[in-house]
N, C-alpha and C positions, 0 to 999 in steps of 0.2 A: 254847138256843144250841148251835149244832154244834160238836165235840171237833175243837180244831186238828189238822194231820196235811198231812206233804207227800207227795206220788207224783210220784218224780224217775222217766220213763218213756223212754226211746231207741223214738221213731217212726221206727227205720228207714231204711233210703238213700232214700225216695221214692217207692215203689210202697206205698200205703195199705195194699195186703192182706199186705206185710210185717212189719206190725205185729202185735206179740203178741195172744191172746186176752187175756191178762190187761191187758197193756196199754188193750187198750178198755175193757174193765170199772171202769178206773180214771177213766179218759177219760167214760165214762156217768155215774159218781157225784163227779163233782170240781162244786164249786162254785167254783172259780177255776180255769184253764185262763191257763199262762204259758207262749207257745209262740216258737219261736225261727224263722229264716227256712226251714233247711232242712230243717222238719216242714211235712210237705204240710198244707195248710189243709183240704185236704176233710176229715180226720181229725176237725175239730172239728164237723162233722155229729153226731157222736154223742153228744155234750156234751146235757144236758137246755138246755131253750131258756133257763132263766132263767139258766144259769152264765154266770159274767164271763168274757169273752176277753179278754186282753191280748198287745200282739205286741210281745214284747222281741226280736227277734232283729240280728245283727250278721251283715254280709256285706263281701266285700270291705274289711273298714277303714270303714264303716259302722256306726257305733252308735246306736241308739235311746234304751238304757239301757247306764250303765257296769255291769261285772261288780258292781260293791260296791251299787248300786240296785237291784240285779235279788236282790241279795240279801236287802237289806232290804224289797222288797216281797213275798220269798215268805214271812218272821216276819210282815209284819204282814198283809198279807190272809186269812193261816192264824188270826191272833188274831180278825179282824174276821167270816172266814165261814166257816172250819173245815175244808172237804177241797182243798188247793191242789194241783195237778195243776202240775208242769213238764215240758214236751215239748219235747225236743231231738232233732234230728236224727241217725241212727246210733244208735249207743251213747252212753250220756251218761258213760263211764267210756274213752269210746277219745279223747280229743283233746275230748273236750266240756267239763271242768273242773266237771263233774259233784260229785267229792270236794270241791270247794272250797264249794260250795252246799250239800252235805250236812252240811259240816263246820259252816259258819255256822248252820247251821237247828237243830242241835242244840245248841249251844252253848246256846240257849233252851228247852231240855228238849222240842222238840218233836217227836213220833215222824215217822221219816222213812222209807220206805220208796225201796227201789231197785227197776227193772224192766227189764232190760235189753233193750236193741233189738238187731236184725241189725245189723254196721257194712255201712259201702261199700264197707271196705277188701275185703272178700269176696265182698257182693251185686254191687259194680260188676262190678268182672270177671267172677263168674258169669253175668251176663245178659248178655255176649256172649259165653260158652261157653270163659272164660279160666277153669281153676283154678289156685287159688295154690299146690298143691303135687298132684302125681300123679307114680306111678314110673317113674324113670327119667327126672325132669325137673330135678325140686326136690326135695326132704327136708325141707325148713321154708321158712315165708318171715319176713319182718321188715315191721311197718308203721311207717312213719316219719312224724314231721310233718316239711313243708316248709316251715315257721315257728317258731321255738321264742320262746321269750316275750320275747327281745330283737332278733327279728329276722331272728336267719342263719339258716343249714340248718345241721341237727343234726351234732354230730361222728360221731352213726352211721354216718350216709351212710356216708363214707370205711371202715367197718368192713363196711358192707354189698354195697359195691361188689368188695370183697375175696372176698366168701364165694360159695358156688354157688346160694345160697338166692333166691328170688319176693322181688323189694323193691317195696313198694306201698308210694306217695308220698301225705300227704294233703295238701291245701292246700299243693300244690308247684310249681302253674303259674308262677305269678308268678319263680320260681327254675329255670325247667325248663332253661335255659342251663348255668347253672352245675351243676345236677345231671350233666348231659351231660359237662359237662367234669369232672368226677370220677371220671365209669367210664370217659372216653378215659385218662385216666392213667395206669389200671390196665389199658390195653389190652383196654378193652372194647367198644369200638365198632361192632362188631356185634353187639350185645347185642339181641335182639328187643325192644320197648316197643311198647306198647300205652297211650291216653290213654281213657277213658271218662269223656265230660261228663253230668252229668243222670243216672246210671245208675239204670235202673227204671223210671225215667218214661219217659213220653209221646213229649217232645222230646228223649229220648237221643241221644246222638252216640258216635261212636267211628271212630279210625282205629290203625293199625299201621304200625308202622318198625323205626327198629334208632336206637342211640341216635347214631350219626352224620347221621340225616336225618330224626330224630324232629321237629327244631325248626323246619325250614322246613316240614315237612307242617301243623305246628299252627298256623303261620301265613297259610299259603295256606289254610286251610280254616276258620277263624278259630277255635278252642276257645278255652274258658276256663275260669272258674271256674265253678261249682262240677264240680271234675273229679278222678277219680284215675289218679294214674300208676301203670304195673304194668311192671315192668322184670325180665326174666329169660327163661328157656329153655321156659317156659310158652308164652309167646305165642306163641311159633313153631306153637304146634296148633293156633292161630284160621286158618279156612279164607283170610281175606285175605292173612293173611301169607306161608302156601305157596304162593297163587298169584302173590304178586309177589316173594318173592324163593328159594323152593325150587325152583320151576318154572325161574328166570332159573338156577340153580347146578348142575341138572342137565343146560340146554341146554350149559352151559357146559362140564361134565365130559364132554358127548360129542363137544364140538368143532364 
């Protein structure tokens, strides 16, 4: 009988070869494989062909399995076949609730190992050539959820809107409004923003604004979920956004 054992693994924003080496190796020798929506399914190619797949993942306010199921099938299918593999999208430590399953798992003495993934709070805006911090822009950034577990946007926001720092929004569409209206408060309205949907993948998307005309772009052009917002003095170096609004401020200063 094989020795229970979980491999809590972050597959990453999306692009398969983002995925750690070790991560696959975990992924090759897992005999249950419990994967969530936003871990690319090709990953599971590397699974030996008898290992279980199961797709517990939640989207949008969509759930398959509640968090407390998902917990109790990674104790028992660990007891029943010994290497369970969970694959979460990003990091499973940045907004994955990663420690809550670790925590559960052990509770039954069962070793559990962590492996962390790239988040997207970093890969998204990378792969359209945004950084979340370079000098003379930003100094640090903050990543925030755009849901906190009863619902609203986090009280950081309002700290973060304050400071000079990269603020990358996770699951903050659905709130992109009201985020907006937080940095006009503080007179930031021209604040550059950047949205990147899908980043990594294939079907990625991405547009640029400022955070006055961020919300009609996103709806003319229809973004959504799964997307990260990236609000700060960064963005202004993505080449779309010099040509629509640096280019418009210099015709402007020469009259």
């Amino acid at each position: 009988m094989n020795i229970p054992r979980i491999s809590l693994i972050g597959a990453g924003p999306g692009d398969i070869e983002l995925i750690t080496l070790k991560g696959i190796k975990a992924i090759e020798s897992a005999d249950v494989i419990l994967y969530d929506a936003l871990a690319n399914e090709e990953l599971l190619a590397y699974a030996k062909p008898e290992a279980i797949k199961v797709y517990v993942g939640k989207r949008l306010g969509k759930y398959v399995y509640t968090q407390e199921q998902i917990n109790y099938q990674l104790v028992q299918l660990a007891l029943d076949y010994g290497h369970v593999v969970r694959l979460k999208g990003g990091d499973p430590f940045v907004f994955g609730r990663g420690f809550e399953e670790i925590e559960y798992v052990r509770s039954f003495n069962i070793p559990c190992e962590v492996i962390s993934g790239v988040t997207s709070a970093i890969a998204a805006p990378a792969s359209v050539g945004i950084p979340v911090t370079t000098r003379g822009y930003a100094e640090s950034f903050w990543v925030i959820t755009g849901t906190t577990k009863t619902g609203e946007l986090s009280n950081d926001l309002r700290l973060a809107a304050q400071s000079t720092a990269t603020v990358v929004v996770l699951m903050g569409m659905s709130k992109l409004d009201q985020i907006c209206e937080i940095f006009t408060e503080y007179q930031k309205q021209e604040t550059p923003v950047a949205i990147v949907q899908n980043g990594t993948r294939d079907n990625a998307k991405h547009l640029v604004g400022t955070i006055e005309d961020i919300g009609a772009k996103v709806k003319t052009q229809k973004l959504s979920n799964p997307a990260v917002i990236v609000i700060g003095e960064v963005v202004s170096l993505h080449p779309e956004y010099i040509e629509t609004y640096l280019k418009e401020e210099i015709r402007t200063m020469r009259g």
